[in-house]
N, C-alpha and C positions, 0 to 999 in steps of 0.2 A: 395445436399449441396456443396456450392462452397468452395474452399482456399482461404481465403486474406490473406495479410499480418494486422499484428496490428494496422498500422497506416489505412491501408482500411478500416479495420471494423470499426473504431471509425470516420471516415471521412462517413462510411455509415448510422450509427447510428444518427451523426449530420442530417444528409440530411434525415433520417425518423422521424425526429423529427420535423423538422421543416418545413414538407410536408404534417403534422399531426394534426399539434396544432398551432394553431396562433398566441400564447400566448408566443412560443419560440424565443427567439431571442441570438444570439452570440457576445459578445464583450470583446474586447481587444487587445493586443498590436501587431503587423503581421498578423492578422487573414487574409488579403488580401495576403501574401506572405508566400510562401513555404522555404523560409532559416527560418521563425519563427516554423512553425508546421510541416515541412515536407509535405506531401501528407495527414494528418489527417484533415484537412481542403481545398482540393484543392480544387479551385475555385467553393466554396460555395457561395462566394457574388457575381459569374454570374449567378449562377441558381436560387437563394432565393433574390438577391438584396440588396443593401450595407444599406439600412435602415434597414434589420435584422441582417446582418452580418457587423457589426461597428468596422472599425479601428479606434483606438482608441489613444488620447493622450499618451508620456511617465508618466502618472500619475496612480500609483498603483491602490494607496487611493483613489482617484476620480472614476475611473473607477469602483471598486468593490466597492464602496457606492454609488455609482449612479443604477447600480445593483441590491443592496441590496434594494434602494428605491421602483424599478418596481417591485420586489417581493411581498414585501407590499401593491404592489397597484393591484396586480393579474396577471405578468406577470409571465415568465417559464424562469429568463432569467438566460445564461450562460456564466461565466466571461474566460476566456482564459489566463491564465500568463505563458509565454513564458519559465520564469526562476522560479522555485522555492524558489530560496534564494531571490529573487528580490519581491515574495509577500510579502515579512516580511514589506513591505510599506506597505502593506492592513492591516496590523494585526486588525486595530483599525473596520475597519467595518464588518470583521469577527467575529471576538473573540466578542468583548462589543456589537455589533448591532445583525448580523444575528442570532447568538448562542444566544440570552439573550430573543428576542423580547415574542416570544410564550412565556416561561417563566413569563415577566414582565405584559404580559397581559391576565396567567391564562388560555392560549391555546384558548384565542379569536384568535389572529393574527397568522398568520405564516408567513416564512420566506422561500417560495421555491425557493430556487436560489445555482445555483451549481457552484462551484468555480473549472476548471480545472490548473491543474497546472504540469508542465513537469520539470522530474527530468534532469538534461543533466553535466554529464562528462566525463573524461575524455579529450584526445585532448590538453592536456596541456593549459586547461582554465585556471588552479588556483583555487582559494579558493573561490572567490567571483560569479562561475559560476558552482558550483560542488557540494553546499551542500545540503544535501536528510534530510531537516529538519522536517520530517513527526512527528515524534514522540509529536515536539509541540502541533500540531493541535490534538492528539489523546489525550493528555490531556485533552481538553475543553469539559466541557459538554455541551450538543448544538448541536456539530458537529457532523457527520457520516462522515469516512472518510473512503475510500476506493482504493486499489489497486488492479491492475487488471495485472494478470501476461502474461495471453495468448488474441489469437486475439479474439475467444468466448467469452472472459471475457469483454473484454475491450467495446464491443458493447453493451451487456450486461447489465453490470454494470452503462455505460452511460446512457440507457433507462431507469434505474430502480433509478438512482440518480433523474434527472429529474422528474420522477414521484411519486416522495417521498413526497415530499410538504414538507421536510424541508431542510435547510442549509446541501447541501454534499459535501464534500471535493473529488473529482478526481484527481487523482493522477495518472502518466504515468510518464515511463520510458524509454527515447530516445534509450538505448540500445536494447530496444523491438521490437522498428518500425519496423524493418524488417522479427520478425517472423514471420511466419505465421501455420496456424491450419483452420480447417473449422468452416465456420460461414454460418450460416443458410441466407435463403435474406428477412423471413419475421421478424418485429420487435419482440423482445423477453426481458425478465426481469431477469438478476442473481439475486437470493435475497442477499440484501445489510444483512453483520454480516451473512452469511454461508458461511463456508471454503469448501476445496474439497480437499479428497485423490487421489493425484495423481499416488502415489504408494502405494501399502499393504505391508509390514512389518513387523517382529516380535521380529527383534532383537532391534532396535532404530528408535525415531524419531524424524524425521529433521522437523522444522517448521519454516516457512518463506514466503517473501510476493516479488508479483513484479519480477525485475529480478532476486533474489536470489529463489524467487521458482523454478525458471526453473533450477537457479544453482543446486540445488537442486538435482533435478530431476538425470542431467549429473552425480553429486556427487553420488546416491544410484544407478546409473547405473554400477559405476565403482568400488563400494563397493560388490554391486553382485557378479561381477568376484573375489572377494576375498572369496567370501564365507560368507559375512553380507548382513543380508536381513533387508534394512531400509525402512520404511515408511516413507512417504513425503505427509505432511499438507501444502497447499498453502491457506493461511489465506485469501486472496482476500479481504478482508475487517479489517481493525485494529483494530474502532471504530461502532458497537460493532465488538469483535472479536470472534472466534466459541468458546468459552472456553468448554464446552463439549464436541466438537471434538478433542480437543488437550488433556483435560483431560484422554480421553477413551484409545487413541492412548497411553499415558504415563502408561493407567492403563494395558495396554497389553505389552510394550515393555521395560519396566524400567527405560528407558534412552531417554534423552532429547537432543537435539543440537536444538538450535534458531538464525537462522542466519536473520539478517538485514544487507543490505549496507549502513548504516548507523553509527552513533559514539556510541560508546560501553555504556557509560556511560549515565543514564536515560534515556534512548532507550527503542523500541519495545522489543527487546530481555531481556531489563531487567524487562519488566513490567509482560511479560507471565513467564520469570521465576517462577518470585516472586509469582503469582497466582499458579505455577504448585506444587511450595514447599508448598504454604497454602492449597489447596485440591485435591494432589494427594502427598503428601510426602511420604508414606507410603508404595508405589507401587516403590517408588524409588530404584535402585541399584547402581546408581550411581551417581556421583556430574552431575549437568548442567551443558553444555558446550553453550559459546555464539560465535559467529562467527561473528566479525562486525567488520569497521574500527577503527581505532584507535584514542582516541580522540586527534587530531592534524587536521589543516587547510589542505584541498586539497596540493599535492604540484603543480608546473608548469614546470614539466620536466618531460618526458616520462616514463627514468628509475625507478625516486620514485613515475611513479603513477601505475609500475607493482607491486611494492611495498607494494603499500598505498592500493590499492582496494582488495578485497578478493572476491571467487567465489569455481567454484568447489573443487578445491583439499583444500582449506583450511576449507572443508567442512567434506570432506573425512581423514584427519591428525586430525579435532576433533573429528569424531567417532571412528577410531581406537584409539584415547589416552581414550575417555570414555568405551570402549570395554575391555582396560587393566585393569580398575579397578575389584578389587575383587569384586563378588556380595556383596552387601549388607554390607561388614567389614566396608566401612568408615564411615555407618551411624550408625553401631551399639552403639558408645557409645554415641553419640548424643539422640537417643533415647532412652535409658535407664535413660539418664539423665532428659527428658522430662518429662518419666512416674515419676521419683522420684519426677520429681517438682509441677505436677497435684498432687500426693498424698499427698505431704506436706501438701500444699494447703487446 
């Protein structure tokens, strides 16, 4: 088994896909240039041919409903949006079309077509170049959306998006591209909605996706040397997400941190909360901690984007402040309250 980096694997994944299946095709906005995708696409439209690999108009909407049309019509095809905050021009052929079709036609039709989409900050973009609007997309029913933290993953999870036969949302992380991990060289499938513990744990755990899993990772590396031993759930998929992996992990260590790089409010972070308080409450010791940005616009200066982004240590500062709490004191009168109000009842 060889090393790539994560843009490798997913530039290799493209090119076993499309060396496979006929049916695959690439389009969108740079696919012919490396400032849009980095190496994750490098000159794929010299080996496969620009009739499979279509540079495409600055037109979102067009682009990913024309897409969504070959899907329909039995093609494998895969949209590429350079910017994430820049798909929200797609919305309409995602959200009402892809996600709805199987649905409105009772699982006659389907809708296989994979929408890749790259998160990219920092670098003093701003706001209108920085925002990790995943959490949308994980609302809709329809979608599968998934992220992939490592370069195994990331190949991976492409193959198996693809071979889904319905509407996946891809998701990557420009901060990623350059790790790297070993990736096998024949094609392979992560299954789409299973998580993986990347570390064992028994004090807390940390659950998060993308590049905050790896932050992750850093974070319960440097919690060890204190003397806490955190578990780390790297969700790789949002939509569905492992919720019985996150629950077991919660029912062993009492304590939650859910970190997203993303805005705190109706966020991933707030939705697994919210699930961990409705069926695992009881195993709790202490309040959930979230670890995400703040809800305010990217800024455009260096200083407030050391600021504005969060990563290891603000990982490591929510587990020690959830470690301070008392076992169990803060819920007790919550749950006594509970039980009074069932028995009323």
């Amino acid at each position: 088994m060889r090393t790539l980096t994560y843009a490798q694997a997913v530039r290799e994944g493209f090119a076993q896909l499309l060396a496979t299946d006929p049916r695959v095709f690439i389009i969108g906005q740079g696919v012919w240039s490396p400032w849009y995708a980095g190496t994750s696409l490098k000159d794929l439209d010299k080996e496969f041919g620009r009739d499979r690999v279509i540079d495409s108009p600055v037109s979102e909407n067009a682009t990913t409903a024309a897409a969504v049309g070959a899907a329909l019509a039995g093609m494998r095809p895969i949209v590429f949006h350079p910017r994430l905050d820049f798909m929200l021009l797609a919305v309409d052929p995602i959200v009402n079309q892809a996600a709805n079709w199987s649905y409105l036609f009772a699982g006659q039709v389907h809708v296989p077509v994979v929408i890749r989409a790259s998160i990219n900050r920092g670098g003093e973009q701003g706001a209108q170049h920085s925002q990790a609007v995943q959490a949308f997309f994980m609302h809709v029913p329809g979608l599968k959306v998934v992220m992939p933290a490592t370069a195994y993953d990331a190949k991976g999870l492409l193959i198996a998006a693809v071979n889904d036969g319905n509407p996946v949302m891809y998701i990557d992380d420009r901060w990623l591209y350059d790790v790297a991990d070993a990736v096998p060289e024949s094609m392979y499938e992560v299954p789409i909605g299973s998580g993986a513990i990347r570390r064992a744990g028994a004090d807390i755990s940390i659950v998060a996706a993308s590049f905050m899993a790896r932050e992750a990772v850093k974070a319960a590396e440097i919690l060890a040397e204190r003397g806490i031993d955190a578990e780390v759930i790297d969700l790789r998929s949002i939509s569905p997400w492992d919720r019985e992996l996150v629950f077991n992990s919660v029912r062993k260590t009492g304590r939650l941190i859910v970190a997203d790089a993303a805005w705190k409010t109706c966020g991933i972070a707030a939705e697994i909360a919210a699930a961990v308080a409705e069926e695992a409450f009881e195993s709790l010791k202490a309040p959930i901690a979230r670890v995400c940005l703040p809800d305010l616009p990217a800024p455009t200066s260096l200083p407030l984007e050391k600021a504005y982004y969060v990563g290891a240590e603000e990982i490591v500062a929510a587990a020690e402040r959830v470690l301070t709490q008392k076992e169990k004191r803060w819920a007790t009168g919550s749950r006594s309250l509970i039980r009074k109000h069932i028995t009323a009842d």
